[in-house]
N, C-alpha and C positions, 0 to 999 in steps of 0.2 A: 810652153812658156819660153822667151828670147832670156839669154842672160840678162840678169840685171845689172851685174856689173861691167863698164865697156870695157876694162882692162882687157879681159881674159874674154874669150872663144872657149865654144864647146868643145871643140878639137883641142884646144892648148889644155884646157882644165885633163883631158882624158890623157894625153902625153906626158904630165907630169907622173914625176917618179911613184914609186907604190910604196906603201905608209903601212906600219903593220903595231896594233898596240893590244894590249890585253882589253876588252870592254865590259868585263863584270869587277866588282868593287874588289879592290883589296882584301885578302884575307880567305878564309876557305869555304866552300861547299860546296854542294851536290855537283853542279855544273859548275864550270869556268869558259869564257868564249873566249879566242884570240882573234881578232879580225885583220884582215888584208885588204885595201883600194889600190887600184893602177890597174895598169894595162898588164904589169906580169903575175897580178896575182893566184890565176888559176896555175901558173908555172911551178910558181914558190909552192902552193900548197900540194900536188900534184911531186913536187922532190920530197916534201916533206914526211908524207902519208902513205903507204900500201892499202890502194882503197878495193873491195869489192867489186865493183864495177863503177865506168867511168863518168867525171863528174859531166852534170846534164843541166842547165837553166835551170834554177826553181823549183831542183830537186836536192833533198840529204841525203847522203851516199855514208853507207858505216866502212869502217874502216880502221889502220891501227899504226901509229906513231911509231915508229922504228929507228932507231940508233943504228946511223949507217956505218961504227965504223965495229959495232958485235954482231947487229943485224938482231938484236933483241928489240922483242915489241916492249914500249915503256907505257903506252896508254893504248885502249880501245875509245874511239873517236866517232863524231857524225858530221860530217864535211858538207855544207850546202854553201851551189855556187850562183848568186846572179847577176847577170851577165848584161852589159852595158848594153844598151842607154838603161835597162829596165829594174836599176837599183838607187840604194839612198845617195848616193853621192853620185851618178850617173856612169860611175867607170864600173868594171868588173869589178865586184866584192865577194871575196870567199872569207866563210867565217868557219872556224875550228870547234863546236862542243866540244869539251874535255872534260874528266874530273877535276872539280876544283882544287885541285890541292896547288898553292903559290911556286913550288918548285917544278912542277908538272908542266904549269902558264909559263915561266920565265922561260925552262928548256925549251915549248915552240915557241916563245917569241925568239927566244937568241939564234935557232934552227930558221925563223925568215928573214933576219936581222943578218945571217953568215950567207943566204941566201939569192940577195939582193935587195930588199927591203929596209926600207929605213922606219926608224921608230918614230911614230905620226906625234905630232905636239898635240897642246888639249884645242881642242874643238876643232881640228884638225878634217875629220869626214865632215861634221856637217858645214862648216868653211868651204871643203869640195863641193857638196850641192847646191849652196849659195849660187859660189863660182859659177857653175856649172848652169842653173837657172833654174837647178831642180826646186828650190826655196826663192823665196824674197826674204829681208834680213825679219820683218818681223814676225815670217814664219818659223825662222832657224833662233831666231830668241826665244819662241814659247817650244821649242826642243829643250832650251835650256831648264825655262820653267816647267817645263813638265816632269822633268828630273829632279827639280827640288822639291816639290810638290808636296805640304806637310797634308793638305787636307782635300777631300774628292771633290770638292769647289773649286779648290786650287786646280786639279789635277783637270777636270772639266774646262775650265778658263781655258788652260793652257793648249791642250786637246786641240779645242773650237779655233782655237787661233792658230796652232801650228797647220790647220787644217784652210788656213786660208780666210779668215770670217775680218779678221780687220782687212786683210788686203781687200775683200771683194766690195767693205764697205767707202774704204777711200777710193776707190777704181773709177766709178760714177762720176764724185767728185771731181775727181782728174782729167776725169771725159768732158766734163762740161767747162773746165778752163781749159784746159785744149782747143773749144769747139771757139771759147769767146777769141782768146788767142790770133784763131787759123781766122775769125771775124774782121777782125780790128788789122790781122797783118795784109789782109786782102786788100780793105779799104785803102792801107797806107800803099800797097806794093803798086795799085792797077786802081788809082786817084784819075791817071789822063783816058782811062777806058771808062771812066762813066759809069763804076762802079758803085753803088752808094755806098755812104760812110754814115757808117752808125749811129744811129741818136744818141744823147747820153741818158734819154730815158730808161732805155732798152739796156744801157752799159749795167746802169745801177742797176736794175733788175736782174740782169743775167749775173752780178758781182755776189749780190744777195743769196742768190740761188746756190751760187757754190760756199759762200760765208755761212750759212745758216745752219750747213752739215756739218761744216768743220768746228762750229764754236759748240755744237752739241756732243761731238766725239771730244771738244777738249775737254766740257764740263765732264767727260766718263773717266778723266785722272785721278779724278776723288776715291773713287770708288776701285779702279782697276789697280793704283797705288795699293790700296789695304787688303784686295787679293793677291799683291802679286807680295810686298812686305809685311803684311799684319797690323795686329794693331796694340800699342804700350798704354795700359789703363790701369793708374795710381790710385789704391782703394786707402784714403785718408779722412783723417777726423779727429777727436780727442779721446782718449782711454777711455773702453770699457764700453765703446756704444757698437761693438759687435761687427766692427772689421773685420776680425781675424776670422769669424763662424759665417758674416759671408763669403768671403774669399775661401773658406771650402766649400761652403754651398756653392758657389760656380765653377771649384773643381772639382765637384764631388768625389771627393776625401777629406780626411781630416790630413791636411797635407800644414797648418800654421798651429801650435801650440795656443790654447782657448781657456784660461783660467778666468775666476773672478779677480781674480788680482790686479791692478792697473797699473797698465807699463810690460805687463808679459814679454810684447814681442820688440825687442831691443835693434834688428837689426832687419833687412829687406827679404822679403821671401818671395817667390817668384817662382811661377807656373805657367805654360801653355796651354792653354784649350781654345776648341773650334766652336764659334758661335756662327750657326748656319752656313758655317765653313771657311770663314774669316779667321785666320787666325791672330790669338788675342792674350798678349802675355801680361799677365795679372800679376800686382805688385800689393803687395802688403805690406804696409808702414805703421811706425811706432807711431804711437799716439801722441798727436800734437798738445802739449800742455808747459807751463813753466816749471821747468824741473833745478833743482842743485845736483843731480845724482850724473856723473860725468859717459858714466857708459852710456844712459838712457840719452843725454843730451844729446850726444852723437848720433844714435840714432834717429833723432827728431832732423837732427843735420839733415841726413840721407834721405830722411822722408819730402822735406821741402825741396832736394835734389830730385828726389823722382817726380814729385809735380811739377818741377819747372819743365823735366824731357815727355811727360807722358804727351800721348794724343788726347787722349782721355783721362778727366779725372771723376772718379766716384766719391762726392762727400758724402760721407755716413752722418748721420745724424742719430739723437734720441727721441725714437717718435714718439717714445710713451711719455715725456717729458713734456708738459704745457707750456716751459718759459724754457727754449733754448739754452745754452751757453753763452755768453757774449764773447767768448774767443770763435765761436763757430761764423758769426755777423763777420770778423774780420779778416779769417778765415776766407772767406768765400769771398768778400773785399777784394783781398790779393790777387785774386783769381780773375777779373773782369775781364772780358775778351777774350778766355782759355773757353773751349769747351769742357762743360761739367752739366753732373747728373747728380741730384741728390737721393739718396735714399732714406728714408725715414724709416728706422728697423725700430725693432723690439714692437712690432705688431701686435704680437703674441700678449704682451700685458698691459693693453690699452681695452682690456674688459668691460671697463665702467663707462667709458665716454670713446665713442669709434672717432669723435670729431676732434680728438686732443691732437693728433698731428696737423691736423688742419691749422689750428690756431697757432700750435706753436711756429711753424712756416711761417703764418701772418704775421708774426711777434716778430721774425726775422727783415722782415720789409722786403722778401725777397721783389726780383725781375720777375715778370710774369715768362720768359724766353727760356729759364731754367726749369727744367723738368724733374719734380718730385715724383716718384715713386715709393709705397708704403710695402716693404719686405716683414718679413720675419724669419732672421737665418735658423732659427729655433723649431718652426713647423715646413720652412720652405715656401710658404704663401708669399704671391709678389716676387718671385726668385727668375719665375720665367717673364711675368712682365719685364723685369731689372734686364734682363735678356735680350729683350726688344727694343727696349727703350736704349742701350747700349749701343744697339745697331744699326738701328735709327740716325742716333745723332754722331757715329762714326763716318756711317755711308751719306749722310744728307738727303736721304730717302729716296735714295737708287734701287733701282730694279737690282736684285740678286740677280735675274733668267738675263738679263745682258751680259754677253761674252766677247758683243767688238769691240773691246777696251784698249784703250792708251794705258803699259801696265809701268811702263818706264820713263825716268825723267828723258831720255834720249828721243822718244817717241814725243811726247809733251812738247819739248822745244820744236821739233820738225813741226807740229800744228799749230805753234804759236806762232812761228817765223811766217807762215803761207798768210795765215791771218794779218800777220801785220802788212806784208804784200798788197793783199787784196784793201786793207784799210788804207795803205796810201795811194794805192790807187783808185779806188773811192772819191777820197780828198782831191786827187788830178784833176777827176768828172768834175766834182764842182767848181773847183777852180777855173776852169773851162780848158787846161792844159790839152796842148796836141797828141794822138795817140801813142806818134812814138814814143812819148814819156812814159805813157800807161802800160805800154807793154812793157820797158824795165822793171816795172816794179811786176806785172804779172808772171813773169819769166821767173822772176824772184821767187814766189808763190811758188810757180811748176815747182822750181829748184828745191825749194822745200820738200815739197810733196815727194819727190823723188828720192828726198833722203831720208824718208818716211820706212821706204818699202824698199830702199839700199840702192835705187836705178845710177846714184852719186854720189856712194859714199864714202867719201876718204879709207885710203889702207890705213892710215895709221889707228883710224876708228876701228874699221873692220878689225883689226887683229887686238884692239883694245877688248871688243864684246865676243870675241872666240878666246880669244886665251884665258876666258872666265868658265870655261865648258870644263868638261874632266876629260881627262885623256882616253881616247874610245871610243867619241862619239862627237 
């Protein structure tokens, strides 16, 4: 792969100075790793270490940290070297195992630091392999995401992408406004050779061709957003219609306080869990009702707060009730345009008539576009429906098994921007405009597309989306 960034050369990426940082987390255990990039790093580590025999590509070599100026061994070590082109960042890297102990890491780091080495900023290596062309940026992004990764969906996602799967998908694309491009520049360059010039039939066709890919990978922002952030879903309603016992039921624990008393839960409870690997932070709110009691009112405050930020809202209803509440009709009122999922709970004592939620919904005059679900946090029935339907209307009925996502607003705009390119140049076609207009705006497009996968992307960007990595990697 050619850099994608034109600044820098393969050769300048590998000239630069050698970077040296701790790469396992703060704090202590079993192992600890120090790593080294640059051209001196087999040098540094080679002063640093009395090794067994000498370091070999692709091989660990044990060995043992020595204080040169008692000539005491301070750790026993396993030293592996590999050696440029054929590492993460493309220069030599030699990486240090150690005991993890924080004082153990600081002495070799400050031992390659007095060495010649400088202490790497954050996202600092994988920034070199950018550089270098060992990545494109939205392979050294899902590095990032793969490191934050709460859930093995997540961790999957991020995998599939750092492995190339968006690049290879936008590639195509790229290839076929390239192709119309080298078409349309022909026609205009070599008009007096008798070249022919393009139909605008054939324009719009071949425009469509590459529009058609791009407006399907924007539509996968929906969805690649809530894998890469998650998802904020407000479980709300009036006291006592068994909020607080589903909000354990889909953490299963009893993690919210569940009396018969109404008003229990006074202030906001909040939990993470993974719904088919989406992560999904549940909110529990005080029961919407007209109160004089000032603690409780406050809370009802916070609860209309967290409706207004969620993604999602769960109204709980009472399903064993045949005539609703009329705060619940206004209730869901307020809400018009938010996405919401109702649940009709207390399943469990709706013995005598299975149809009483049915009616009591009808008595509501709900939208038929709102999705009723019938739970009972009491036996758990309806719990896993509630599950689906959640995810359902989170994802917009996205494939989970897709993984060439747009996962970032930064990715998003790159496919919005190409699209609107190809849209005004569209418009040229019909207007009957000359080609060299159309290729402005397709150049546009390219330009896009190239800031898609980093071939053009500002440093100031660049160093905005690496100094969000942790230091080490």
């Amino acid at each position: 792969m050619t850099s994608p960034h034109a600044s820098f050369s393969s050769q300048q990426v590998l000239e630069m100075e050698t970077i040296a940082a701790i790469s396992t987390p703060p704090g202590r255990g079993g192992i600890g790793i120090v790593r080294f990039s640059g051209s001196r790093a087999r040098a540094i580590a080679e002063r640093m270490v009395r090794l067994a025999q000498p370091l070999e590509p692709g091989r660990a070599r044990f060995g043992h940290v020595v204080d040169p100026s008692t000539g005491e061994v301070m750790d026993e070590v396993v030293v592996t070297f590999f050696a440029a082109p054929h590492s993460y960042t493309s220069e030599d890297i030699v990486e240090i195992a150690m005991h993890g102990s924080p004082v153990l890491l600081n002495y070799a780091l400050e031992r390659a630091l007095g060495a010649g080495a400088r202490l790497a900023e954050p996202g600092e290596f994988t920034e070199r392999a950018f550089l270098s062309g060992r990545l494109d940026l939205t392979q050294a992004e899902a590095v990032r995401d793969l490191i934050d990764a709460n859930t093995l969906h997540q961790a999957r996602v991020a995998a599939q992408q750092m492995g190339g799967s968006l690049s290879r998908r936008v590639a195509p694309i790229k290839d076929q406004l390239i192709a119309l491009i080298a078409g349309l520049e022909a026609g205009v360059d070599f008009a007096e050779d008798d070249i022919d010039t393009m139909p605008a039939k054939e324009i719009t066709a071949r425009l469509e061709a590459v529009a058609a890919p791009l407006r399907e990978l924007e539509r996968s922002f929906g969805y690649g957003r809530l894998v890469h952030d998650g998802l904020r879903l407000a479980i709300v309603g009036r006291p006592n219609v068994g909020k607080s016992s589903l909000f354990n039921r889909l953490v299963e624990r009893d993690r919210a306080i569940v009396t018969p008393v109404a008003g229990t839960t006074r202030d906001l409870v909040t939990e993470r869990v993974a719904i088919e690997g989406i992560p999904v932070e549940l909110i529990d709110t005080a029961g919407l009702r007209e109160t004089s009691d000032e603690i409780e009112s406050i809370g009802i405050t916070k609860s209309r707060e967290a409706m207004a930020d969620a993604d999602l809202v769960l109204m709980v209803l009472d399903g064993a009730s045949p005539h609703p509440h009329p705060e619940d009709a206004s209730t869901l009122a307020s809400m018009t345009g938010r996405p919401v999922l109702i649940a009709a709970n207390k399943l469990d004592l709706c013995t005598s008539d299975p149809e009483t939620p049915e009616r009591g919904m009808s008595d509501l005059k709900l939208q038929q576009s709102i999705p009723v679900v019938r739970t009972s946090a009491i036996t758990g029935e309806g719990i896993e429906e509630l599950r689906k339907a959640i995810l359902k209307i989170a994802t917009n009925g996205a494939s989970s098994q897709e993984t060439a996502l747009i996962t970032n607003l930064r990715q998003r705009q790159a496919v919005t921007d190409a699209l609107a390119g190809l849209g005004r140049a569209g418009e040229g076609v019909g207007a009957g405009l000359p080609h060299e207009v159309l290729l402005v705006d397709l150049y546009d497009a390219l330009g896009a597309l190239d800031r898609l996968t980093g071939a053009t992307t500002a440093d100031d960007i660049l160093h905005l989306i690496f100094s969000s990595f942790c230091i080490g990697k």
